[in-house]
C-alpha positions as CSV (number, residue, x, y, z in Angstrom):
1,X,147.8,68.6,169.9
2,X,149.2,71.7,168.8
3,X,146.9,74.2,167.3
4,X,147.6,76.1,163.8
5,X,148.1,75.7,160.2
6,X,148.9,72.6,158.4
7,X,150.7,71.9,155.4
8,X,150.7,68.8,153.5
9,X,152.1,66.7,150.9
10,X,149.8,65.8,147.5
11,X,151.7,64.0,144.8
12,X,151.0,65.0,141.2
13,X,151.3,63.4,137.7
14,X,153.4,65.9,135.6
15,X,151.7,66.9,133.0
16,X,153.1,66.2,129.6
17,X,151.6,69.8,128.2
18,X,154.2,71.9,126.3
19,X,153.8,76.2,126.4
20,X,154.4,77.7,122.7
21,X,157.8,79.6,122.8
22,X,157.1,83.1,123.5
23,X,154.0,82.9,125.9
24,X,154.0,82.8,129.7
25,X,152.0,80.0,131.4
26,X,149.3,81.9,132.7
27,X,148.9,83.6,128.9
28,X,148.9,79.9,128.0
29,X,146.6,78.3,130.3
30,X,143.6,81.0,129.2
31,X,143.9,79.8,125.9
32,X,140.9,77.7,123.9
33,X,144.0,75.0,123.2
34,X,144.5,74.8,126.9
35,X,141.0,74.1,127.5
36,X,140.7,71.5,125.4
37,X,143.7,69.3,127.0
38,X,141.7,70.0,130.1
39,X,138.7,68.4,128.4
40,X,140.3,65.3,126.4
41,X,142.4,64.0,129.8
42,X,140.5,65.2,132.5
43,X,136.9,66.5,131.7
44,X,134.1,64.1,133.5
45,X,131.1,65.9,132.1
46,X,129.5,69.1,130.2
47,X,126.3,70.6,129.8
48,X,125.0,73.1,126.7
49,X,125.5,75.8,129.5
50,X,128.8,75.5,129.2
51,X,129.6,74.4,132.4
52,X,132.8,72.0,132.7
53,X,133.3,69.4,135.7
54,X,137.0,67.9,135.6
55,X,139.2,66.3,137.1
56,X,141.9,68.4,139.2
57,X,145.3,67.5,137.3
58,X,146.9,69.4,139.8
59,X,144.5,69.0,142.8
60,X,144.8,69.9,146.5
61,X,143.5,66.8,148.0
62,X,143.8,62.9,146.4
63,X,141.0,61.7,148.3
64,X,138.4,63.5,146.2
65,X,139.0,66.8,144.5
66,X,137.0,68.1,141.4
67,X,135.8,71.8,140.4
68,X,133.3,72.9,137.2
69,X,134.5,75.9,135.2
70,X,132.3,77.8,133.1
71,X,134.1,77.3,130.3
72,X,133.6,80.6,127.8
73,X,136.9,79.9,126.2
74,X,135.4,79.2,122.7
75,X,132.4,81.8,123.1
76,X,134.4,85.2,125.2
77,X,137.8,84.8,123.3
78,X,139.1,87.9,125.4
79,X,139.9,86.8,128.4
80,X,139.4,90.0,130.0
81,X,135.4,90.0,128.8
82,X,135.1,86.8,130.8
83,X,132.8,86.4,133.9
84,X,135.1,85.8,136.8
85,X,132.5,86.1,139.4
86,X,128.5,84.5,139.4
87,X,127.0,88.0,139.2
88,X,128.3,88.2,135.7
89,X,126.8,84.7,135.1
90,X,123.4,84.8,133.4
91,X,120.7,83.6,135.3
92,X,119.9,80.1,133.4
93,X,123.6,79.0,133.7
94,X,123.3,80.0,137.5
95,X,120.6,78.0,137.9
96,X,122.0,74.9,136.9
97,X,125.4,75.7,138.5
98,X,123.9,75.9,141.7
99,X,122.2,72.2,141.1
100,X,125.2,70.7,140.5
101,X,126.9,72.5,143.6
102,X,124.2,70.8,145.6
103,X,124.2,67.9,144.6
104,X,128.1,67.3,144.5
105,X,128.2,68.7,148.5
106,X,125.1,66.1,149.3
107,X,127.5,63.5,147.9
108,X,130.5,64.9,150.0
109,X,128.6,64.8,153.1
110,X,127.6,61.1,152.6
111,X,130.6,59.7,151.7
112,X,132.6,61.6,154.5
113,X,129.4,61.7,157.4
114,X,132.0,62.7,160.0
115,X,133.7,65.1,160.5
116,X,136.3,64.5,162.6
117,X,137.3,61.4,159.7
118,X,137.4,65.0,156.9
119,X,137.2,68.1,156.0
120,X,135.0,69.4,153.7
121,X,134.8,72.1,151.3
122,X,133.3,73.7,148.0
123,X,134.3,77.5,147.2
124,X,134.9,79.5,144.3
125,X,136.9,82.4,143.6
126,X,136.8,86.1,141.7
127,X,139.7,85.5,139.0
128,X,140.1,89.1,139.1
129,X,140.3,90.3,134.8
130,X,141.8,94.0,136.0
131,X,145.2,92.8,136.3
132,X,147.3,92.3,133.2
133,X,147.8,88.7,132.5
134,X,151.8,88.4,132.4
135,X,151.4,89.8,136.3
136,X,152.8,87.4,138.8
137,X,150.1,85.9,141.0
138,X,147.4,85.9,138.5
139,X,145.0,83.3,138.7
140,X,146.1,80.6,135.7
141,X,142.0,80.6,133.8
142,X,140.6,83.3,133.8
143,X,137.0,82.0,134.0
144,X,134.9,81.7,136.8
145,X,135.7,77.9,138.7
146,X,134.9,76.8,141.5
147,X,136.7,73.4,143.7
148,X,135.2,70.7,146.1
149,X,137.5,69.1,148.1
150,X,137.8,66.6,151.2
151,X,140.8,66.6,153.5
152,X,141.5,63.2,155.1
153,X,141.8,64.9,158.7
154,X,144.2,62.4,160.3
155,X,146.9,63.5,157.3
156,X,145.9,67.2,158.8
157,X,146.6,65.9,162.3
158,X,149.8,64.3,161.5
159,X,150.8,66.9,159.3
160,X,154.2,69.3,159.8
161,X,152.6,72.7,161.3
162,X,152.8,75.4,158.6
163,X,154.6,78.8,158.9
164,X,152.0,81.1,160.4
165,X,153.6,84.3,158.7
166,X,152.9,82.7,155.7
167,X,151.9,86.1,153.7
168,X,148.9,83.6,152.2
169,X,147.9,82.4,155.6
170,X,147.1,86.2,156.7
171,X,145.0,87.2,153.9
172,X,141.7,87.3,155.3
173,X,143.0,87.2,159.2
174,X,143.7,90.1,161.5
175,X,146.8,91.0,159.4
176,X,144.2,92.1,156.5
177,X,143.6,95.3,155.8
178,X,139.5,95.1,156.3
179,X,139.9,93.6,159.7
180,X,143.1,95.6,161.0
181,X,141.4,99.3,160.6
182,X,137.7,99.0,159.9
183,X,136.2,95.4,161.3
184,X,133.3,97.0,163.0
185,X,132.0,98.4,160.2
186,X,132.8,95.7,158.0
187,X,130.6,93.4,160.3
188,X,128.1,95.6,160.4
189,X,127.9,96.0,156.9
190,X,126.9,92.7,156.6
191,X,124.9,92.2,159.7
192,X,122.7,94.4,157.7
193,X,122.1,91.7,155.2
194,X,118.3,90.5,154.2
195,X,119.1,87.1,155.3
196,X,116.9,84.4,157.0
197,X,118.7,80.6,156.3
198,X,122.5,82.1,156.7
199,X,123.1,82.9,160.6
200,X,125.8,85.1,162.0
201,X,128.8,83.2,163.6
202,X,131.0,84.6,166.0
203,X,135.3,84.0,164.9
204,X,135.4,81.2,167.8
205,X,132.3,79.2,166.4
206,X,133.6,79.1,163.0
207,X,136.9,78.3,163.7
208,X,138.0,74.9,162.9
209,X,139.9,73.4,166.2
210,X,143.0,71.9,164.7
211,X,144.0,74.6,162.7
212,X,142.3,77.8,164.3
213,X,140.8,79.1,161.0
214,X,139.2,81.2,159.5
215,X,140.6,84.1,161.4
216,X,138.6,87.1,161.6
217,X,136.4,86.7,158.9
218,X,132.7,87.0,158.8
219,X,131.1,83.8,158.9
220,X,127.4,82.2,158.9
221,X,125.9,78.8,159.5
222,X,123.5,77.0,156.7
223,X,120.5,76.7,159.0
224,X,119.4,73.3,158.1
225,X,122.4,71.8,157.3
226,X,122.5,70.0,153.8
227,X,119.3,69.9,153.0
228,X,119.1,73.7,153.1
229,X,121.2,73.8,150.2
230,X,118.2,71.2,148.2
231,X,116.2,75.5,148.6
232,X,116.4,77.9,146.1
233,X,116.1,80.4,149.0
234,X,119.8,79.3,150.5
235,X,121.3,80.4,147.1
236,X,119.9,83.6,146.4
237,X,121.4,84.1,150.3
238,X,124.6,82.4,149.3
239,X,124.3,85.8,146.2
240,X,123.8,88.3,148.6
241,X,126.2,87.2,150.4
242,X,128.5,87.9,147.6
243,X,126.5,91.2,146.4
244,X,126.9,92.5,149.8
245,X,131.0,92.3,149.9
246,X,131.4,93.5,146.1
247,X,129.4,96.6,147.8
248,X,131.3,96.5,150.4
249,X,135.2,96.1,148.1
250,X,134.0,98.5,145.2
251,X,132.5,101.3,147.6
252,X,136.0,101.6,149.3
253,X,138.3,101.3,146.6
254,X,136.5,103.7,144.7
255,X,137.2,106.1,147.9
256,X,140.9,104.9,147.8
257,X,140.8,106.2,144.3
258,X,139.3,109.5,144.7
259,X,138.8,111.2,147.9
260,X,135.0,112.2,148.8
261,X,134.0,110.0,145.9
262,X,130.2,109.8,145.0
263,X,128.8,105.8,145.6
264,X,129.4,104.1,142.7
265,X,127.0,103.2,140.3
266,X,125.2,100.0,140.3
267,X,125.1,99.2,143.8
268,X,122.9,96.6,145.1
269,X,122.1,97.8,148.9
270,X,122.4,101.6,148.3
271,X,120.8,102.7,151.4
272,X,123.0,100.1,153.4
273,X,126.2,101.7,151.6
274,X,125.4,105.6,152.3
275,X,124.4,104.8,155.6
276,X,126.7,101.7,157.0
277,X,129.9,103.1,155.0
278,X,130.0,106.9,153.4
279,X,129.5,108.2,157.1
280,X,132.1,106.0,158.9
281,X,134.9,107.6,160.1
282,X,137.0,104.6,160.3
283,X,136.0,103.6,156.3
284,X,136.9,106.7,155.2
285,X,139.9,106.9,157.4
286,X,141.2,103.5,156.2
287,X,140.5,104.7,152.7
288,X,142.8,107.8,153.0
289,X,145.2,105.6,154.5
290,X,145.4,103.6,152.0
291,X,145.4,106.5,149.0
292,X,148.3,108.0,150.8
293,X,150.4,105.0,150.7
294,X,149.9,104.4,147.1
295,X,150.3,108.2,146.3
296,X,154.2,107.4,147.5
297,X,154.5,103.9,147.3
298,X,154.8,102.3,143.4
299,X,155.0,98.7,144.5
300,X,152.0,98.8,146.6
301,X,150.1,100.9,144.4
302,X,150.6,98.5,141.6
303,X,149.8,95.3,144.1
304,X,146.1,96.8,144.6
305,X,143.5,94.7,143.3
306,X,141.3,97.6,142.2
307,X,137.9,95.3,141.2
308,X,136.1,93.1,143.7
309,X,138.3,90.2,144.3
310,X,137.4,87.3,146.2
311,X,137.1,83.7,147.7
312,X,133.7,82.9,149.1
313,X,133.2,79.1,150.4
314,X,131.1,76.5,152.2
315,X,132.6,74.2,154.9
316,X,132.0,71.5,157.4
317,X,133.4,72.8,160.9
318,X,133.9,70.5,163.8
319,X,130.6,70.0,165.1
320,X,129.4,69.2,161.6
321,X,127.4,72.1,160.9
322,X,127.9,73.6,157.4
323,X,129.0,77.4,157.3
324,X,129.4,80.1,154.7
325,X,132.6,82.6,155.2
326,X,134.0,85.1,152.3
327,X,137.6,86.6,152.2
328,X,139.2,89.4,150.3
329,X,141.3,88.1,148.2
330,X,143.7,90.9,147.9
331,X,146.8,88.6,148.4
332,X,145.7,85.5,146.1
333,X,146.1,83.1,148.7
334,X,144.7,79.4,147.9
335,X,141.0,78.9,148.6
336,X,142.4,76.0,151.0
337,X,144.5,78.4,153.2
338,X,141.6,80.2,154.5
339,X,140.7,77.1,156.7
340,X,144.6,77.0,157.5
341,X,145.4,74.1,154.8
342,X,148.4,74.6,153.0
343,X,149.3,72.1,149.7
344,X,152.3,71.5,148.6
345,X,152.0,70.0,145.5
346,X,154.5,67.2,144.4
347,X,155.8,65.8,141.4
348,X,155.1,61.9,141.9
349,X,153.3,59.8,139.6
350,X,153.8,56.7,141.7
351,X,152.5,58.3,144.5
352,X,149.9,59.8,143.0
353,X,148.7,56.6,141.3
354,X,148.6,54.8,144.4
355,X,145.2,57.5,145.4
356,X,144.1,57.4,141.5
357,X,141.8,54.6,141.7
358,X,139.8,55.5,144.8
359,X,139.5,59.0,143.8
360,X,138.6,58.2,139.8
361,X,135.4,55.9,141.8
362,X,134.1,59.0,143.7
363,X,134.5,61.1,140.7
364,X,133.1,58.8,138.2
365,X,129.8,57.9,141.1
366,X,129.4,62.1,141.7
367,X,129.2,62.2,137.3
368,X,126.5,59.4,137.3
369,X,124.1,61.3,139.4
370,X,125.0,64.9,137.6
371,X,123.5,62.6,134.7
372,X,121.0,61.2,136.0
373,X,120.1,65.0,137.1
374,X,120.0,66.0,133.6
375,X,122.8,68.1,134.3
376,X,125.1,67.2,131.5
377,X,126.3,64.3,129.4
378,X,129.4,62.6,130.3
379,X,132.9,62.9,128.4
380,X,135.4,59.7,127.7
381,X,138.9,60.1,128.2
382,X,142.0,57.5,128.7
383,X,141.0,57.4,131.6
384,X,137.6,56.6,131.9
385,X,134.5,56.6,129.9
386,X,131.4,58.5,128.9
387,X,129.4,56.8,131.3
């Protein structure tokens, strides 16, 4: 079988939601009014921390898809003083994030035990709040969500191949700019990491057979498999993770910036960053590169995501273990296309109502133990009940 990306099919139901005359979608979808169609047709559950599970309206996969969104739309009415990544989260909500993150992945892994029958994921992204919000590629909520999906794999396997040059397909790969001029630094950046359940992984042990992806990024196995994630010791890894490449982004754009910059303020592994990075010639080469370009290039310049911006996951590779990999996210490709899955979204409410049942029974069983978990009370719709 021929290895490399897929893309598939998932039918929709259009959504019957009008945009006021005057605003763009993306303006649209971060308002309050927004969020609360989300919550009367598709919310499953919430929780006095604000945290919002739902049903995907427009999912990725129809054989079980669902993401919580920390919904500040009521409490940060500016959507650029929203969190958009879980170091701006406070701690409590954390907490109980990462509870229900466990326990919907423990659910995923027994309904699907094998891997070669699906493919499973739960990520999140940055929804990066430096860009202004009429600019094309901008995330549609700016609020921190993140998704869980499963991928039937024999509709990957049977699926058309997917154009490789696919500028979304390359994002984190060797086309990237972190792993074109500077991956040995960027490796041993976080090499460097404090970290004793997440273990380092090699490109060809993360890679997932069918579609040979992730490419080039750095990657670690959760020592312990699913029940590592039960420890409060795999999430403040799963943290540093993330604390490590915001290090990591923000050091070298602030030398993009301004050349010979001092290390920016705030840091969390300040020793790691003078050391590893402000006395690399290839980071600091990289980073003149860069300034140069935008200095004479507009288009580029503007294109620059000058803030941390990201997509950091968990996924079950083919031997079933369960690895952690993180991507710039410079490009804004899907969080699905970093394991070489490309959706293409639909518009077919008979097709899609042919999956709803089967999916509405996962979602609705995943709810009942959130519940039962004290992790939130569960919200009625047309579709469904409180529970």
């Amino acid at each position: 079988m021929q290895q490399g990306p897929r893309e598939i099919v998932t039918p929709f139901r259009p959504i019957p939601l009008e945009v006021p005359e005057g605003m763009a979608p993306n303006e649209f979808f971060n308002s309050t009014e927004n969020l609360n169609d989300l919550v009367h047709n598709n919310g499953l559950l919430v929780n006095p921390e604000n945290l919002l599970l739902y049903r995907k309206a427009l999912g990725h996969s129809n054989a079980f898809d669902t993401s919580i969104i920390y919904n500040t739309s009521k409490c940060v009415l500016n959507p650029l003083g929203r969190p958009v990544r879980r170091t701006q989260v406070p701690e409590e909500v954390r907490h109980v994030w990462n509870r229900m993150n466990q326990i919907i992945i423990d659910y995923m892994v027994e309904v699907y035990p094998d891997p070669s029958q699906a493919l499973l994921l739960a990520g999140e992204a940055s929804l990066d709040a430096t860009w202004p919000l009429t600019s094309p590629g901008v995330p549609s909520i700016r609020m921190l969500h993140n998704h869980f999906i499963a991928f039937d794999m024999d509709q990957l396997r049977s699926a058309a191949v997917a154009d490789s040059s696919n500028p979304n397909l390359t994002d984190g790969g060797q086309h990237s700019l972190f792993q074109a001029y500077m991956k040995d630094v960027y490796r041993r950046f976080f090499d460097e990491l404090p970290l004793r359940v997440l273990k380092p992984l090699s490109s060809e042990e993360s890679r997932l057979q069918l579609t040979g992806y992730p490419q080039g990024l750095p990657s670690w196995e959760i020592q312990g498999g699913v029940a590592a994630l039960q420890e409060i010791g795999f999430w403040k890894e799963y943290d540093e993770i993330l604390k490590g490449f915001i290090d990591f982004y923000r050091t070298f754009f602030t030398q993009v910036s301004t050349r010979n910059a001092p290390m920016p303020g705030d840091v969390y592994f300040p020793d790691q960053v003078e050391r590893v990075l402000l006395f690399n010639n290839d980071f600091l080469a990289t980073a003149k590169r860069v300034r140069d370009r935008c200095i004479h290039d507009a288009k580029y310049a503007n294109a620059i995501r000058w803030q941390p911006a990201f997509k950091q996951l968990i996924y079950r590779n083919d031997e079933g273990k369960l690895i952690v990999t993180i991507s710039q996210n410079s490009i804004g490709n899907a969080i699905t296309e970093l394991l070489g899955v490309v959706v293409k979204r639909v518009p077919d409410a008979v097709g899609y109502e042919r999956s709803e049942p089967a999916l509405i029974e996962k979602l609705l069983e995943v709810r009942s133990r959130l519940i039962e978990a004290d992790l939130g009370e569960g919200i009625a719709t047309d579709y469904w009940g409180a529970g």
